[in-house]
C-alpha positions in Angstrom: -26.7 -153.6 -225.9 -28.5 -156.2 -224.0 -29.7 -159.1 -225.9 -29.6 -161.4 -223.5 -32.8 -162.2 -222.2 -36.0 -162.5 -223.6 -37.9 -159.3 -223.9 -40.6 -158.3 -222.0 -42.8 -156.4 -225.4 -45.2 -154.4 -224.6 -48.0 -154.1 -227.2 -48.3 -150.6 -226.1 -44.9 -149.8 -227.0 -43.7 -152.4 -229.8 -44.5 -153.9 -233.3 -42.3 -155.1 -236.4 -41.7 -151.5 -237.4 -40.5 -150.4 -233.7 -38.4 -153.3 -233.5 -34.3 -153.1 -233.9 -33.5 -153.7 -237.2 -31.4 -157.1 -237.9 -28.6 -157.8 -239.4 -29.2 -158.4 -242.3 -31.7 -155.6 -243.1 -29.0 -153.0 -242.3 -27.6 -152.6 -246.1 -27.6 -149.1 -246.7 -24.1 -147.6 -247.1 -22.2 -143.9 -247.7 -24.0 -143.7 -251.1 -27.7 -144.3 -249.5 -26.9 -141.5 -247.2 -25.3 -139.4 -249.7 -28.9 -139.7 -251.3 -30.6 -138.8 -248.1 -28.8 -135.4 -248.0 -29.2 -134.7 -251.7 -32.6 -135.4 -251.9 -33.3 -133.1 -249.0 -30.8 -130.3 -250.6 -32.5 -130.7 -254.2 -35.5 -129.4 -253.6 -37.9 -125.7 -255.2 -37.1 -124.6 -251.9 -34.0 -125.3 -251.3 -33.4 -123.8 -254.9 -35.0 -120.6 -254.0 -33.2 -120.5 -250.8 -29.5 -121.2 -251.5 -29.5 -118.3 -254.7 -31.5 -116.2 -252.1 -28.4 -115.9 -250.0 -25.8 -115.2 -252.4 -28.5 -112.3 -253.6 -30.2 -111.3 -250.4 -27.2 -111.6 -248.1 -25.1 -108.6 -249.5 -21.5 -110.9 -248.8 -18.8 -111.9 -251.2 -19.9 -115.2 -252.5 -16.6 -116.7 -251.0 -17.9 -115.6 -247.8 -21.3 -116.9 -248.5 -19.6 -120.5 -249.4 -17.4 -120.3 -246.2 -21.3 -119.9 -244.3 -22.3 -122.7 -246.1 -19.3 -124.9 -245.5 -19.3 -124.4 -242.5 -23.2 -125.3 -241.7 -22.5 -128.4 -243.5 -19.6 -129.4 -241.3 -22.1 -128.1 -238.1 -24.6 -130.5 -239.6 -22.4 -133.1 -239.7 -21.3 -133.4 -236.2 -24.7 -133.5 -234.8 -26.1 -135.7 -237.1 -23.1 -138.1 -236.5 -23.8 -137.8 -232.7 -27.7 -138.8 -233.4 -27.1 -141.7 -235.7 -24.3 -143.3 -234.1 -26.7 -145.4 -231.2 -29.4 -145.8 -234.4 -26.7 -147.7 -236.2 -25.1 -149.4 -233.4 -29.1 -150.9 -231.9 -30.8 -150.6 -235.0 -33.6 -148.2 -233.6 -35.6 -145.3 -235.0 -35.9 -141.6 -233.3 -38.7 -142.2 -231.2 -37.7 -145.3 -229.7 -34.2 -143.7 -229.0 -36.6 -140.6 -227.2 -37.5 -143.1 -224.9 -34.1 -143.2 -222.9 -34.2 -140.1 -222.0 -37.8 -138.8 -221.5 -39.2 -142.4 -220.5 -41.2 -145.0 -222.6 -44.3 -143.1 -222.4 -43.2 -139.7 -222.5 -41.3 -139.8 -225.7 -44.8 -139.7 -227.5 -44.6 -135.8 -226.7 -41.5 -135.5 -228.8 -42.6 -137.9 -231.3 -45.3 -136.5 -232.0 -44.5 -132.8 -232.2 -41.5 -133.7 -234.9 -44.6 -135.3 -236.8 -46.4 -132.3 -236.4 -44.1 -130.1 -238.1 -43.7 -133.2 -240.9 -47.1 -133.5 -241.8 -47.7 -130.1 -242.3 -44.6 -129.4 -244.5 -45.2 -133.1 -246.3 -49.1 -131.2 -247.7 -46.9 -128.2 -248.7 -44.5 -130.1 -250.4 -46.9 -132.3 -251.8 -48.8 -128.9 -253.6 -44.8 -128.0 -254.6 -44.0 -131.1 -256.5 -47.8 -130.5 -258.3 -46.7 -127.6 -260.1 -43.6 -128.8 -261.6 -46.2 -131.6 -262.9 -48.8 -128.9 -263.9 -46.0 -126.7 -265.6 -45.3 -130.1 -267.8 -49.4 -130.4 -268.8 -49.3 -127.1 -269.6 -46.1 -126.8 -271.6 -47.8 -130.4 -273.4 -51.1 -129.0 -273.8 -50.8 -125.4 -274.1 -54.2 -125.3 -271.7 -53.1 -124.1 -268.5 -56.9 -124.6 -267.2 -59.5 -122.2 -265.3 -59.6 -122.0 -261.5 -62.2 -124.9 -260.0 -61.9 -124.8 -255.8 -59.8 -123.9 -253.2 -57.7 -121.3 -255.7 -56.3 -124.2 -258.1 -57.4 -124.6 -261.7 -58.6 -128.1 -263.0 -54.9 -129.0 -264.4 -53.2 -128.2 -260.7 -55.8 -130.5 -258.9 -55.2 -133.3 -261.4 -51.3 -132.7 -260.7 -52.0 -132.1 -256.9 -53.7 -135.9 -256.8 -51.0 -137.8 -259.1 -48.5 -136.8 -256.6 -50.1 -137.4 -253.4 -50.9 -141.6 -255.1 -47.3 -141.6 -256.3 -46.0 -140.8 -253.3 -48.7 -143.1 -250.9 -47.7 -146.0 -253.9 -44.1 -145.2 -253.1 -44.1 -145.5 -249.3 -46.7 -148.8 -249.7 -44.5 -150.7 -251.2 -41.8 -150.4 -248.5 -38.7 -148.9 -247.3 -36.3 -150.4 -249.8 -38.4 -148.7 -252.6 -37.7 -145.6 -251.1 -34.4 -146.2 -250.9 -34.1 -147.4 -254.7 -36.0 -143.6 -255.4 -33.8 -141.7 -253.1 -30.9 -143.4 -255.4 -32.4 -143.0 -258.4 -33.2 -139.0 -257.7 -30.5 -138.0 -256.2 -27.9 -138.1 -259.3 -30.8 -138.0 -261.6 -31.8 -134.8 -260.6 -28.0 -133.5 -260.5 -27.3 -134.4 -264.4 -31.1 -132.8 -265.4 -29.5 -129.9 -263.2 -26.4 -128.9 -265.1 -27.8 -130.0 -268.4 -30.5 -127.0 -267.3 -27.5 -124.9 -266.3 -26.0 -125.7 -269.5 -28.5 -124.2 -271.3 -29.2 -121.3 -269.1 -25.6 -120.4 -270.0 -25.6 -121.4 -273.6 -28.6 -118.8 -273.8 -26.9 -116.2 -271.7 -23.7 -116.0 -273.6 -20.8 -114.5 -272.2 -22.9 -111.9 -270.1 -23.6 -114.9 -267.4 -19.9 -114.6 -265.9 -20.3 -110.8 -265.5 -23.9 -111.4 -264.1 -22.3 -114.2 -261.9 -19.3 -111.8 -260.7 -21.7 -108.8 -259.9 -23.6 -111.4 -257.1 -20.5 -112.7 -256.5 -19.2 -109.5 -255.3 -22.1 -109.0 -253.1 -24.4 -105.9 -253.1 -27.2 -104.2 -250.8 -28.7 -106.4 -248.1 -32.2 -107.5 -248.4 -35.1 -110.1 -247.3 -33.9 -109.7 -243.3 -30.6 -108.6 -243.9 -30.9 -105.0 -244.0 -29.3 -103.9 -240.7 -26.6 -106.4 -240.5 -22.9 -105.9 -240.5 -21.3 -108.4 -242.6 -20.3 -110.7 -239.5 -23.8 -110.8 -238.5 -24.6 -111.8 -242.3 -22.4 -114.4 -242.2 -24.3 -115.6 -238.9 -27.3 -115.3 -240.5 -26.5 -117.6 -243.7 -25.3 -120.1 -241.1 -28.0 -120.0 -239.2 -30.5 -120.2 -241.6 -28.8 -123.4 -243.3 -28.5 -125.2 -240.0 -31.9 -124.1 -239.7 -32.9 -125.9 -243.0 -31.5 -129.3 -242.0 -32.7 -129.1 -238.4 -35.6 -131.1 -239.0 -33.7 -134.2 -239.9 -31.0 -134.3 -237.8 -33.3 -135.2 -234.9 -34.8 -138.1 -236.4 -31.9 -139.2 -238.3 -31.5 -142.7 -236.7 -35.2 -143.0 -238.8 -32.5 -143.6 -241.6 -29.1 -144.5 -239.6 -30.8 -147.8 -238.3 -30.9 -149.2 -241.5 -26.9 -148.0 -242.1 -24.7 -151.4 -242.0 -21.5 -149.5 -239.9 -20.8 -146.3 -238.4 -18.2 -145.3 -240.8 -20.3 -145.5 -243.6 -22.7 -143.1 -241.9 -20.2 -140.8 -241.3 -18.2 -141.2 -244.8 -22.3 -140.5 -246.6 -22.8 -137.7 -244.0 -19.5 -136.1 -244.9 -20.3 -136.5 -248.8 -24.0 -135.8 -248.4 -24.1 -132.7 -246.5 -20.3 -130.6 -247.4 -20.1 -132.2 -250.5 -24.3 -131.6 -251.8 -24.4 -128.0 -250.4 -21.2 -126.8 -252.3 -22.2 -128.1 -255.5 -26.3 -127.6 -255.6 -25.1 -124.0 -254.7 -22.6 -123.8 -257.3 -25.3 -124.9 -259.7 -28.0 -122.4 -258.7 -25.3 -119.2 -258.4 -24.5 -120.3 -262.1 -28.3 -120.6 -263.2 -29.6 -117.7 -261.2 -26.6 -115.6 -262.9 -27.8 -116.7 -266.3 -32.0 -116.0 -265.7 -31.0 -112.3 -264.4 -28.6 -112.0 -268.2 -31.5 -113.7 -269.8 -34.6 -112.0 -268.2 -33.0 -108.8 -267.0 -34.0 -109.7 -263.4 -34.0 -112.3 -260.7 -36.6 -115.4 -261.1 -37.5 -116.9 -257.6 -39.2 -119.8 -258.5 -37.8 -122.4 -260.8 -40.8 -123.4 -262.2 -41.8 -119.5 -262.9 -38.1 -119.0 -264.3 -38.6 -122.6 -267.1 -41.6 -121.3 -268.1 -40.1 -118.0 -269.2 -37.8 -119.5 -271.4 -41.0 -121.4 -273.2 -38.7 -124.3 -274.2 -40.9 -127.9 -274.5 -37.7 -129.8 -274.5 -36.4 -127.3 -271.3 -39.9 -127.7 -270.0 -40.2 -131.6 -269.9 -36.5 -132.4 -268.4 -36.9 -129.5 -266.0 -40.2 -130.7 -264.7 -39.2 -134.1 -263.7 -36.0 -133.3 -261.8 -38.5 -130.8 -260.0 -41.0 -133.5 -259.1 -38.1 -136.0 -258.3 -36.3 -133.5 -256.1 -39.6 -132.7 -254.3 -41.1 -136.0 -254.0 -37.5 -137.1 -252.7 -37.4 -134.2 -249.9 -40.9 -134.9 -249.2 -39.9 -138.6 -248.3 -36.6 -137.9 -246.2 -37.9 -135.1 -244.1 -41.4 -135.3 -244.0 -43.3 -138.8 -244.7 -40.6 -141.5 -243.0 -40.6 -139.6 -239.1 -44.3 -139.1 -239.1 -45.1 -142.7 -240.4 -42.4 -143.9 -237.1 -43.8 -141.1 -234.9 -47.8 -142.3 -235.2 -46.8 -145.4 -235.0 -44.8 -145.4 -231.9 -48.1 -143.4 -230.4 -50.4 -146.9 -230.9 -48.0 -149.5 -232.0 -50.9 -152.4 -231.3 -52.6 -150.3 -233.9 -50.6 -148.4 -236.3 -48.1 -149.3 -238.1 -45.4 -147.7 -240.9 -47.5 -148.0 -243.5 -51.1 -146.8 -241.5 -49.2 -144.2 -240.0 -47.8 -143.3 -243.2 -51.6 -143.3 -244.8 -52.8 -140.6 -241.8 -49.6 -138.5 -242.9 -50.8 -138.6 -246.6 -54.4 -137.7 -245.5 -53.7 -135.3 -243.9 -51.1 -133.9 -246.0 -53.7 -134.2 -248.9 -55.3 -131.7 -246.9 -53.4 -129.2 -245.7 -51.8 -128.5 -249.6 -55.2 -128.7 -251.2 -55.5 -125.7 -248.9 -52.2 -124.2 -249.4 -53.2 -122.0 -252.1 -56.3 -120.5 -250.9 -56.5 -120.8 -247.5 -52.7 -121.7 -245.7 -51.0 -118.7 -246.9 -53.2 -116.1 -245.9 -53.9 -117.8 -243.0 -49.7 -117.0 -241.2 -49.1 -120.7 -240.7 -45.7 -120.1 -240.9 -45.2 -119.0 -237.0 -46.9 -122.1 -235.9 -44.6 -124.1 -237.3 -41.8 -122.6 -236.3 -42.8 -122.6 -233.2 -43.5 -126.2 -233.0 -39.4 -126.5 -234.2 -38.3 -124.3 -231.7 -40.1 -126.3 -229.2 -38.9 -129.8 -230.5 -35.5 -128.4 -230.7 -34.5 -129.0 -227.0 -34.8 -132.5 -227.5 -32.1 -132.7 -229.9 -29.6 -131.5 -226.8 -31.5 -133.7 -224.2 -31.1 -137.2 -226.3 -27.6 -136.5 -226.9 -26.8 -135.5 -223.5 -28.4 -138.0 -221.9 -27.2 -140.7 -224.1 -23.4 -140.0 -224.7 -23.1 -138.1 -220.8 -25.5 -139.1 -218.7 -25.8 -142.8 -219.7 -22.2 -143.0 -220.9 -23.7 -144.9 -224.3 -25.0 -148.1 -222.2 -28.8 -148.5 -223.2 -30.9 -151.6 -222.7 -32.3 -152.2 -225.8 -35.0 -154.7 -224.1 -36.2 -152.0 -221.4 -37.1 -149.8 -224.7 -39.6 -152.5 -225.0 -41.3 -153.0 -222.0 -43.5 -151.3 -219.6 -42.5 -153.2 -216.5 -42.2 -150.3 -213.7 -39.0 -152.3 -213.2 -37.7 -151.6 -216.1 -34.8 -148.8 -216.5 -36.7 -146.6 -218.7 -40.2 -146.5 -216.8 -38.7 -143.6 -214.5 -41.7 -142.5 -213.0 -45.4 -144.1 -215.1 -43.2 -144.2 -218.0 -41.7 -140.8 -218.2 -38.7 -138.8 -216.8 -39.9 -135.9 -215.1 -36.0 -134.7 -215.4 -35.9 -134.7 -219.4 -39.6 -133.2 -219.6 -38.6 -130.1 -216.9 -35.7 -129.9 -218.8 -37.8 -129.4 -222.0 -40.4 -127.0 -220.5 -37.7 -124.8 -219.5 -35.5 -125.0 -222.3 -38.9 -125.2 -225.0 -40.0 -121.8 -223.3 -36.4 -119.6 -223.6 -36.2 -121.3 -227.3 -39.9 -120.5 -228.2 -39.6 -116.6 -226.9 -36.4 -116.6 -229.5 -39.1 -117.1 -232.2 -41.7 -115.0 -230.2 -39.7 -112.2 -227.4 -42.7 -110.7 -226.0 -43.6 -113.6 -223.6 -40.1 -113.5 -221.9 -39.0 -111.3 -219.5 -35.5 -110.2 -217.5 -34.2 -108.6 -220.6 -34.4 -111.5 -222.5 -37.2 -110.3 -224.5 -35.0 -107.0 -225.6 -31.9 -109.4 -226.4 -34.2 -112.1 -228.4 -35.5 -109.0 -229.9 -32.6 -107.6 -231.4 -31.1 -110.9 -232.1 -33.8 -111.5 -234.4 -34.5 -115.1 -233.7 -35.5 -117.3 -236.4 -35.3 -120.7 -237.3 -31.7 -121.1 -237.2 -30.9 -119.0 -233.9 -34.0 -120.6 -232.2 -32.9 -123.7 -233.3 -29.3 -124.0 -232.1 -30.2 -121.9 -228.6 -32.8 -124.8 -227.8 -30.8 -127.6 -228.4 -28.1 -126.3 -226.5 -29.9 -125.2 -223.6 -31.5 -128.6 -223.1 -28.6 -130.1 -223.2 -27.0 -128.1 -220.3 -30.9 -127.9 -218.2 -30.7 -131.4 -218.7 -27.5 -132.4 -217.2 -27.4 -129.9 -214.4 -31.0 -131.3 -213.1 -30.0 -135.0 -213.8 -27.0 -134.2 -212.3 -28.8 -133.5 -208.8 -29.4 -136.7 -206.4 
């Protein structure tokens, strides 16, 4: 890292938030990270999805574990690989962008991961809102009349005491979120198994034969049906890795403010094996015990606490379901925006006015979820957008740790001097962005197969595609596109 020389700052491309972190701001350790991953593990969906797969998947649960094992170690590694040059310059993702795509053209990437953020940030927002409108109603016994946009009165004053809690959250600075993340992150793993304590106190002893018949796996459903039970497996990988892909491209966002390396790798190792094997653990016991109680399977957590119409049940669930969500919503979907807007305008925004426009429009899109969003197949969009941000996952890593052998020029990331040794060509690196087109259109047509051709539209086809395979197909292809153009004089 050159520190050397004054820097040359551009107020296009720097402010305070931008900046490297000092020294002495980098205190988070193993545990922060550790929080990180169980905030982003503990949330309604991640609930619904991990007892999803031990139902839906049709494997033996020990092969379902092995899947998700193994995701977690996947995770891991690449994570590791992202944050290591976050920790050791103290910079967030889209500054890091900016060595291999150019100081200008890592607003594209930037601002297609905050994209995807915003959107899921309103979604998330609406989620958290019902685990505070299922507490009002339990309280109250009202659970109100439908007002506008499909939500009764009680959801809309829900839906707006999470969206201030969360912007009074962010205001008051990183190290507040960090104190939540730490706070919700055990928090909501005690309120857990006391939950699954009662679930099974209720159940009796008919929730370990309940637990045994998933456990023993059954028919295969909900995009399963067709598979063998290697392709299963696959497809629980693959959809795990494609649950965490979101972070583990803007990880430095978090690993800049990590004080060494080994304690990023010691919270990533804890965080992501260590949370996935017990949160699923937890919700293969729970799930067991609502299909003993109720006689079938509950998806939604909230749906499944109401059912059991217990105020005491009501009140503890509802806050580790609005800590869980509000802690998601602020790991994966309100910090890389918040960076990503304000590496766009840095003379104009910064964290905490980029992190106002997230909010906004956040506000938006999930006071529209309801009526509007879903029926409207947003869904594709969005997964599209990941399956075009993917490639730069393998492009940044490439670049970095190959191409660049981990020398980067920490002043250059600053300045918008065509001298400088990030400028390329106008400030971006028409290598990295060919490498994205072509790599963004092969991983795109995994998600949509009709716009390739060759026979790749037939393979893609059959493949199924989907977050996970489009995911890992992207990264790695703009990895390799990358290196072989680069590569060339």
């Amino acid at each position: 890292m050159n520190t050397g020389r004054n820097m040359s700052r551009s107020k296009s491309l720097y402010n305070a938030d931008l900046a490297p972190t000092p020294t002495n701001k980098k205190n988070w350790g193993w545990f922060e990270i550790f929080n990180v991953w169980a905030n982003d593990v503990q949330s309604l969906f991640g609930y619904t999805l991990a007892a999803s797969l031990f139902i839906a998947s049709g494997l033996n649960g020990w092969a379902v574990f092995a899947a998700l094992i193994l995701a977690g170690f996947f995770i891991m590694w690449l994570v590791n690989l992202s944050g290591k040059p976050s920790v050791k310059h103290g910079i967030p993702y889209p500054v890091f962008a900016r060595v291999s795509m150019g100081v200008f053209g890592a607003n594209f990437p930037a601002m297609a991961r905050g994209l995807v953020a915003m959107f899921w940030y309103g979604a998330q927002t609406y989620a958290a809102s019902t685990a505070v409108a299922l507490l009002i109603t339990a309280i109250t016994g009202n659970p109100g009349t439908e007002m506008f946009l499909g939500m009764t009165g009680v959801m809309w004053v829900s839906f707006i005491f999470v969206s201030g809690f969360q912007v009074y959250l962010f205001w008051q600075g990183i190290d507040l979120v960090r104190r939540f993340l730490n706070f919700a992150g055990p928090a909501v793993y005690v309120v857990m198994v006391l939950l699954m304590i009662v679930i099974w106190f209720k159940a009796g002893g008919s929730l370990l034969s309940e637990v045994g018949e998933i456990f023993s796996g059954g028919a295969r459903s909900g995009g399963f049906e067709g598979l063998g039970s290697f392709g299963a497996f696959l497809a629980v990988f693959s959809i795990m890795v494609g649950y965490f892909a979101a972070v583990v491209i803007n990880f430095g966002d978090f690993a800049r403010f990590v004080k060494n390396e080994d304690e990023m790798k010691k919270g990533n190792l804890w965080g992501l094996v260590g949370n996935v094997v017990f949160f699923s653990f937890i919700t293969l016991m729970i799930t067991g015990g609502t299909i003993a109680i109720f006689g079938e399977y509950v998806a939604s957590p909230t749906d499944m606490v109401a059912k059991v119409d217990n105020i005491v049940l009501t009140v503890v669930a509802a806050f580790a379901f609005f800590a869980a969500t509000v802690g998601i919503n602020m790991v994966a979907n309100f910090i890389p925006p918040a960076y990503d807007l304000a590496n766009l305008m840095p003379s104009k925004i910064n964290f905490r006015i980029g992190g106002l426009i997230t909010a906004a429009f956040g506000f938006v899109i999930g006071g529209m979820w309801v009526a509007v969003i879903t029926q409207m197949g947003m869904f594709p969009f969005v997964n599209t957008l990941g399956a075009i941000l993917a490639p730069v996952f393998g492009i940044m890593i490439t670049d970095y740790y190959i191409i660049k052998k981990q020398r980067l020029d920490v002043d250059d990331l600053f300045s918008d001097s065509p001298n400088g040794k990030y400028h390329y060509n106008g400030g971006f690196n028409g290598k990295g962005m060919l490498a994205w087109v072509l790599s963004g259109y092969i991983a795109v047509g995994t998600v949509w197969p009709n716009i390739l051709f060759l026979g790749m539209d037939d393979f893609f086809a059959n493949l199924g595609g989907g977050g996970g395979y489009a995911w890992i197909i992207g990264a790695s292809l703009g990895a390799v596109i990358h290196l072989a153009i680069s590569s060339k004089k």
